[in-house]
Every structure is written in C-alpha cells, then in structure tokens.
N, C-alpha and C positions, 0 to 999 in steps of 0.2 A: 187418358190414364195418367200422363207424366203430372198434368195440372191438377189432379187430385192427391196424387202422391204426394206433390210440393204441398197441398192443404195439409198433408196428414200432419207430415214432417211439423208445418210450422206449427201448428194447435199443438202437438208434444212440447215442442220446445216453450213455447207461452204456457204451458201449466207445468212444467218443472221450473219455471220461470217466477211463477204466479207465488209456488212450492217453497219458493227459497225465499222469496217477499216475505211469506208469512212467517217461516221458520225465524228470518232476522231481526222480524217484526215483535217475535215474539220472547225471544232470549235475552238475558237479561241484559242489564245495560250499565255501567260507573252512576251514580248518582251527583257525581264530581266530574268536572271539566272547568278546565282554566285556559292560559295562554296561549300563544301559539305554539309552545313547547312542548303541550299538553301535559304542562305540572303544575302541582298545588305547592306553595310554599310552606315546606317543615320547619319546627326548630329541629338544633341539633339532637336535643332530647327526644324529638317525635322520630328520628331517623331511627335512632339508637334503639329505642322500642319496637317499632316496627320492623325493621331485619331479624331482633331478637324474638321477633314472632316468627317470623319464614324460617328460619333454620334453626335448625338442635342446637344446643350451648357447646361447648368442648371441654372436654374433658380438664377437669382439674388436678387431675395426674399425672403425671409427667410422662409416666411407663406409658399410659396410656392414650400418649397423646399424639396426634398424625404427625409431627416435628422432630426437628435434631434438637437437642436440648441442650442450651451451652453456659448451663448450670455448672459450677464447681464451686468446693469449700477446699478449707485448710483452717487447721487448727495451731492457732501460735498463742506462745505464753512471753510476754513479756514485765512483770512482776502484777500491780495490781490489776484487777480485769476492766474497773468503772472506766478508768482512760480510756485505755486502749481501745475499749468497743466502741467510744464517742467517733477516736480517730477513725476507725476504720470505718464508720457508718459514712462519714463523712467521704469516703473517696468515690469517685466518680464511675456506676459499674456496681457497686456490693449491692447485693440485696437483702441481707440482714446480718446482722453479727448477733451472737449469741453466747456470753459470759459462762464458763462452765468450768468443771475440770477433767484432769487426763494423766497419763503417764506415772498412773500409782499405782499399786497393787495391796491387799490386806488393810486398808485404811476405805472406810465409808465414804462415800464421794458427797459430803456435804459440807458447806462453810462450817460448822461449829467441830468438826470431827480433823479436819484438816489444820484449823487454827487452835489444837489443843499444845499444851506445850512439851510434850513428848514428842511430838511429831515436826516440831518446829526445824529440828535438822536430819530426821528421818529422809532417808536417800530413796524410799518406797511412797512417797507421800504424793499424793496431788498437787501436781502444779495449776495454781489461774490459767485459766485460758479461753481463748476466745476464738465460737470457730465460726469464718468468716464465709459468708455464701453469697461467691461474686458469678457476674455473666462475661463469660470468656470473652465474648465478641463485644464488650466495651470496656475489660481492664484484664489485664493479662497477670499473671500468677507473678510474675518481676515487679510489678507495678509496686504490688501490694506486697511482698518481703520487701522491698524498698522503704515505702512507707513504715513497716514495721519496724526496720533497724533502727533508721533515724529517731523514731520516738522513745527509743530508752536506748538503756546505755549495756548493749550485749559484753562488754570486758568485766563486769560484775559480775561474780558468782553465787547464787544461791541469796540474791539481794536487788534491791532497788534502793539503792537512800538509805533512809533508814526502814523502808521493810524487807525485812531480813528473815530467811528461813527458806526451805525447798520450797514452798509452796511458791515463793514470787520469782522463781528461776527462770531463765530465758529459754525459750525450747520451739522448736517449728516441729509440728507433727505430720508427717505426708501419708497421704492414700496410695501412693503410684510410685514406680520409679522416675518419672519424668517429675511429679516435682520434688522428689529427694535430689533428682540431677538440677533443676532450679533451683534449690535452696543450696544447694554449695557451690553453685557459681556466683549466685547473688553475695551469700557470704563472703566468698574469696574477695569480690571484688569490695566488698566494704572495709573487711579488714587492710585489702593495701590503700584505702584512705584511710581511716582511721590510723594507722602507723604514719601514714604523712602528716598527723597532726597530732603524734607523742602518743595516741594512746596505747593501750596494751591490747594483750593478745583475745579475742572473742571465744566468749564461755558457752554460747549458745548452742545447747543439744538439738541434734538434728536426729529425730527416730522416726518409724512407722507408726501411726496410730492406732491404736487398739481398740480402744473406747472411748467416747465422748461425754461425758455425764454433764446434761442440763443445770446450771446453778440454779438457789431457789428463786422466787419469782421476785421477790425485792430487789435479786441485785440485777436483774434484767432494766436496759436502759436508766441506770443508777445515776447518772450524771440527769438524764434529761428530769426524773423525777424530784432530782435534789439540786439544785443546778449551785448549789453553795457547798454541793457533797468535797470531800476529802478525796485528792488526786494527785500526787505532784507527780511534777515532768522532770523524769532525771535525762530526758535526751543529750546525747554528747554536743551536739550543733553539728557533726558532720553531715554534710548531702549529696546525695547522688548528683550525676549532672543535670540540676534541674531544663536549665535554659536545654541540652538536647532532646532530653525529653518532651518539652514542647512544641518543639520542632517536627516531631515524629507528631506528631499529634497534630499539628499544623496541616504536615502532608496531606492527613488523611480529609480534612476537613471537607467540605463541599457546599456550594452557593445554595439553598434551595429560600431565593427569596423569591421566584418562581410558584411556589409552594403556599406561598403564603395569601395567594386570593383566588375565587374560583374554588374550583372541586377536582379532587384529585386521590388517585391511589399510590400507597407507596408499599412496597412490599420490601419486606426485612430478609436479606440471605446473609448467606457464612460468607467467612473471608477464604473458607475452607471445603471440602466438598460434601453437599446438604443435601442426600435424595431425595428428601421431601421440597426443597426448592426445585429440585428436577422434574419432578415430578409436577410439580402446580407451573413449570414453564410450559413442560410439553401439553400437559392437557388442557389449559386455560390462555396461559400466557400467549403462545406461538401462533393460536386462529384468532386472537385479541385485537380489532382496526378499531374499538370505539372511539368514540371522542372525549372522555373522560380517561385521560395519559393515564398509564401504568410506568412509577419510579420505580427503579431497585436501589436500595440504598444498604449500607453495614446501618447497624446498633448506632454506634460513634458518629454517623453524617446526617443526626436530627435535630442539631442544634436551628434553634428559631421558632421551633414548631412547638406546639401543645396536644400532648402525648397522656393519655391515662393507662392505656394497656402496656402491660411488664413485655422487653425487649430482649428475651432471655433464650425463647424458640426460635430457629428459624425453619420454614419461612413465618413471619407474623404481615398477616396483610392490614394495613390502616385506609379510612377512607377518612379524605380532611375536607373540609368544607372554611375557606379564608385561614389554614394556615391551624384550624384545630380539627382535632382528633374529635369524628362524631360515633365511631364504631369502630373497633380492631379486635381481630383471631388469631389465636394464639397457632398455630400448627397448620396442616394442608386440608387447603377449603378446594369442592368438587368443583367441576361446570357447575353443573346444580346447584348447587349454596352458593357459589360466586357472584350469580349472574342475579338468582333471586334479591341479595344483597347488593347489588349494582341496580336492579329494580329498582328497589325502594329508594335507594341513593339519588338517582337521574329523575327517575318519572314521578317519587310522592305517589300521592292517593290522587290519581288522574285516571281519564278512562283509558290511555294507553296502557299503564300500570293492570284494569280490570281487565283489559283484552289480553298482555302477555299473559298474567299470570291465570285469573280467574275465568279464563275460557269466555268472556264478555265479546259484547261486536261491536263492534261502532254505530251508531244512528247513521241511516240512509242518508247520501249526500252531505253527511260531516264535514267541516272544516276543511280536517286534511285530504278529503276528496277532492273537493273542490279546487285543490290549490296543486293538486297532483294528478291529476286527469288529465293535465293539458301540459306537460314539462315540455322540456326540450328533452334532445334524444342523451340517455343518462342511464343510469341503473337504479335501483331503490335496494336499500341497506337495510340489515338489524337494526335497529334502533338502539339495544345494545352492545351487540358485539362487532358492528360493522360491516361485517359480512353481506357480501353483494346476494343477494337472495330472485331479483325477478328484474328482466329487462325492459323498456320502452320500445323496444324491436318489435315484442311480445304481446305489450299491451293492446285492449281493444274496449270498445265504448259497448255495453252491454247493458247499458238501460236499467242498472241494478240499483243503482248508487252507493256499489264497493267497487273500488277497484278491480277490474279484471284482469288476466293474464291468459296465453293459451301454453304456458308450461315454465317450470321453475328456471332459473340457471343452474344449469348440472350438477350435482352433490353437494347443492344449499339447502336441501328442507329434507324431511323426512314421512311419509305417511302412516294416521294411524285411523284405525277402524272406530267410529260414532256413532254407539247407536245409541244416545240420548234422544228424549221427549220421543221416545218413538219412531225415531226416522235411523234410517240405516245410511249413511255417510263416510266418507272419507276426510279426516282431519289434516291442515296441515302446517307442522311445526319446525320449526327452523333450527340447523341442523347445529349450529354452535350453541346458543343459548338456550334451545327449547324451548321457547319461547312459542307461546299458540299467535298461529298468522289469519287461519280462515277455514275453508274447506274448497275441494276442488268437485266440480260437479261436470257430468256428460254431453253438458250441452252447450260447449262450445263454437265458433265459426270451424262451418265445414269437417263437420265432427271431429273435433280439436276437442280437451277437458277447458275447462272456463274455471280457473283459480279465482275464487272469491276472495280478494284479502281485503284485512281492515288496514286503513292508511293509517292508522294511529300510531304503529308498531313500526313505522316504516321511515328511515332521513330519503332525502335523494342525491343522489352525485350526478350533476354532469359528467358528460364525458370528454 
C-alpha cells in the first residue's frame, strides 16, 4: 500500500510539474534580451518617452500639484520697466519677470493712458513695474530688493534721469507682511550706505499690492526684442556686501562631481519643512537599498549638472544618466510611478523590464538561471529596490528551469489571486516595488509551496 501511495504522490507531482512546463512555455515572453545586466541600451530621449508612457503627466497647476511650491512674486517699480525686467531676469533663482503696472487708481492701466500728460504728475497714476516670480529655495526675497536698489537710484522722487513723472517712481509692492518686514530692512540697511556715500534720504514707497495689470505685449522682454532699445542706468554704484554674499553661497555649495558619470537620482527638498518630501521619504525613500543612489539635494547644490525640469516644487525628483537630466517630476511620485520610472531607467526594454512590469517569464534555464542555481550561500534582491525578497537556505533544484524557493523571506512579497489563460494560481509580487516575481505552486519538497521565480528580476548578495 505505502509503494503505491508513493506512485500516486509522485504521478501528481510530474503533471502539476508537466502543468507549469506548458503554462511557462506558453506565456509570453520579451522579444529583447541583451547583457548580462539584462538591459538594452536607451538614448536619453528613448528613457524620457518611455516613463512618459508608464506614468500619468503631473499636473501643470501648482494648486494642483502633490508638492510644496516655493514660488513667490513681488512687484517693484524702479522708474523705466525694459531695464529692470533684463536685470532681474538675469538673477539667479527668477523665473520670469513681467513688465506691468500697479499702485493707481481712476486712470486705465495701459502705456498710452499712463503716459498722457495730465497724468504725468498725477499722485493716482500707475507706476512701471515689474513683477518678479522667483523660487524661494534658490534666491531669497533680500537677494532680489538688493539687486533692485542698486540698479536705480531710490533718493529720486517721482523720476529716474531724465524720466520724469509718477509713473517712473520707485515703489516695492508686497503680498504679505513678511515681505513688507523684508523690504524695510533691506531698505534701512541701504539707506545707512547710501548716507555713507553723501547720498540723500530714499523715496521709495513701500505699500500692499492691490492689483497687477499685465503691460501690452511689446513692452514684454523689451530689451531682448530691441537689444539697441532705450534704457539708461541711473544706478547710484552703491552695493550690498557683495564679497559676503558669496560667501553665503559658497557655504551652501556641494561637490556632485560624483553625479556626473553613471546613473543617478537626485531628489530636490526644502531647506524648510516639505510634507510632500516627507512623505516620498517614508513611502519610497526609507525601504529604497537599490543600487542606483538616491541624492538629496537644495535647488542651489546643482551646479555642474544639466537640468531641464523647473526646480520650483519640492520634492522634484531627477533621474541623470553622466551628469544630464534624462526625466524629472515635478511633485510627490508613489511606489508605483517611482519604481516604474526606475524600471524603465535601470532595465530599458529588456526581458527583466517584461517580467517586472508586463507579467512576462523568463525562458526555461535563461541566463540568469544558470548563473544563480548554483551561488554561494547569499540572498537574492529586487532588482529594483533591493530588498532581500528569497534565501539560498530556501532554495532547491526543481527540475523546472526557474528558480525555486520553498518560501519567501518574511514580509518580502505579497500574494495575488491568477486566474489568467484559464488556470487558477497564485501570483507573486514583491512587496516594495510591486514588481511581478513568478507564482508560487503546491508541489513543493515534502509538501513545502515551490515558488517559481524568474531570475531576471533578481541581483544576488552574498552573505
């Protein structure tokens, strides 16, 4: 009875055997396979399209967008507006200035209504002005009234040179109280230079802003359309302390010539408290052991690099490949988008690439079978995320040509129910990236489950 028994047993186990031959045999497969890495080489445009296939776009709305947003404006009037917007475009940090006017009331907010001569010393009139929309986290609201004082001359009244009238008045308009308390410290402290260098007392109106009115579209970037346009520079020469300014800047700086070969992530946070960077630490960041580093950097510590995405959200994560920018998102990216986008980044259009994402198998006795059937005693990883997912303790020679296991390591993988092409199965995916591993089946040594994974998906670690 016992030796018929043992027949029975074994004839089950060779046709659920036989079951999963044809099953692997039969499911689809990468049409691609390269190195021993199991990647095809992308350009950086082939990356950049392809993640932009895997995951949704984000939002082009700020309100709308999973990030702290360290967008600010401020509206200043220092007499003509075509300068001033050159200057300020030029500082390091703005992300667009925009010629307009402000601070009138009963007069039409348009160049020809403003420059009529009735209005020319009208106390109600529109002042030029230019409102400036910088990112906190690479030029700070001092930086930029700084730059503004110096470029004209704030002890003029109701003038610049010879343009003369309210409209070319000196004036800082604030949204907040914090930068009305900025602009009268910055002030204070210009006027006790400028007195150490004879000049007189500063005229420059400090108010709330009301309204912003857009100028027409001519005098938008007026200098770069005319570059012989009419602009003089009444600035007095006095300057802030430049040389400690740089110094401050200096501090901040950071080596990443590290950055500059190979492949790498770098993710943008605040210098100040970002729930959305908290947020993409614990859920993504914290179970992250890939081998493709994750940087944290500020806005200000990218110098070296080549950056296409605006550095204005945080967190913004970039992926660089030699030091350029082949894909960057603006706001907080899930597991899910992460890792898909780390996919396409690491693996290319490989079969490891079809197996995580596309539910694909490996061909029987593949490559990385062969090279991982026989390790030393180690663990086998995500391929993404790191994460120790199955032991060598574990492992057993199953005649399948997938790697076998007779069970995960503890709160690595996850099970989900399969009942594609007809078969009823158990799927299993891996618990950081989600990442599809194999399927786990009943007919293990000594009735043990027999984990079928594909090697493809898989690094190894010694131990």
């Amino acid at each position: 009875m016992k030796a018929i028994l043992m027949k029975k047993i074994s004839l089950i186990t060779a046709i659920a055997l036989v079951s999963a031959l044809a099953f692997y045999t039969l499911t689809p497969k990468s049409i691609e396979y390269s190195d021993k890495n199991s990647t095809v080489t992308q350009t950086q445009t082939e990356i950049q399209t392809n993640i932009e296939k895997m995951i949704p776009k984000s939002s082009k709305y700020t309100e709308k967008m999973p990030a702290t947003t360290h967008l600010d404006s401020i509206v200043l009037g220092a007499g003509c507006f075509w300068g001033a917007e050159k200057r300020y475009q030029a500082i390091p940090g703005v992300i667009d200035a925009i010629s307009g006017y402000a601070d009138g009331k009963n007069v039409n907010a348009t160049y020809r209504d403003i420059t009529q001569r009735k209005n020319k010393y009208n106390e109600n009139n529109h002042a030029e002005v230019v409102k400036v929309i910088f990112n906190r986290s690479k030029v700070n609201l001092e930086t930029i009234l700084q730059s503004y004082f110096e470029g004209h001359d704030p002890t003029q009244l109701n003038r610049q040179g010879n343009d003369v009238g309210t409209q070319y008045r000196s004036t800082i308009l604030t949204s907040n109280k914090q930068q009305n308390e900025t602009a009268l410290k910055v002030t204070s402290q210009y006027q006790k230079l400028l007195s150490n260098n004879g000049y007189g007392k500063i005229e420059t109106k400090i108010a709330s802003l009301t309204e912003f009115f857009e100028a027409e579209q001519y005098h938008q970037d007026y200098l770069v359309k005319n570059p012989n346009g009419y602009c003089p520079d009444h600035s007095t020469g006095v300057k802030f302390n430049a040389e400690a300014n740089k110094a401050k800047l200096a501090n901040k700086k950071i080596d990443n010539t590290s950055l500059l070969t190979g492949k790498h992530i770098v993710v943008i946070e605040s210098e100040n408290y970002c729930p959305y960077c908290e947020k993409f630490k614990k859920n993504v960041v914290n179970d992250y052991q890939g081998t493709i580093e994750v940087n944290f950097r500020l806005a200000s510590q990218l110098e070296g690099l080549t950056i296409k995405t605006e550095t204005w959200a945080t967190p913004t994560i970039l992926f660089f490949e030699d030091g350029k920018e082949v894909f960057g998102r603006q706001g907080y990216m899930s597991p899910e988008h992460f890792y898909k986008a780390l996919g396409v980044f690491k693996l290319g259009k490989s079969e490891a690439f079809n197996v995580a994402f596309d539910e694909g198998t490996d061909g029987r006795f593949c490559k990385e079978y062969e090279i991982f059937k026989n390790t030393p005693d180690g663990v086998f990883i995500d391929k993404l995320s790191g994460a120790p997912l199955f032991d060598t303790r574990d492992r057993f020679n199953s005649g399948s040509g997938w790697l076998s296991f007779t069970k995960a390591i503890d709160g690595s993988t996850i099970e989900k129910p399969d009942n594609r092409y007809g078969m009823v199965r158990t799927e299993i995916r891996s618990k950081t990236s989600d990442i599809h591993l194999g399927h786990v089946f009943p007919d293990g040594p000594n009735g043990q489950p027999r984990f079928c994974i594909n090697a493809t998906v898989l690094e190894f670690k010694a131990r």
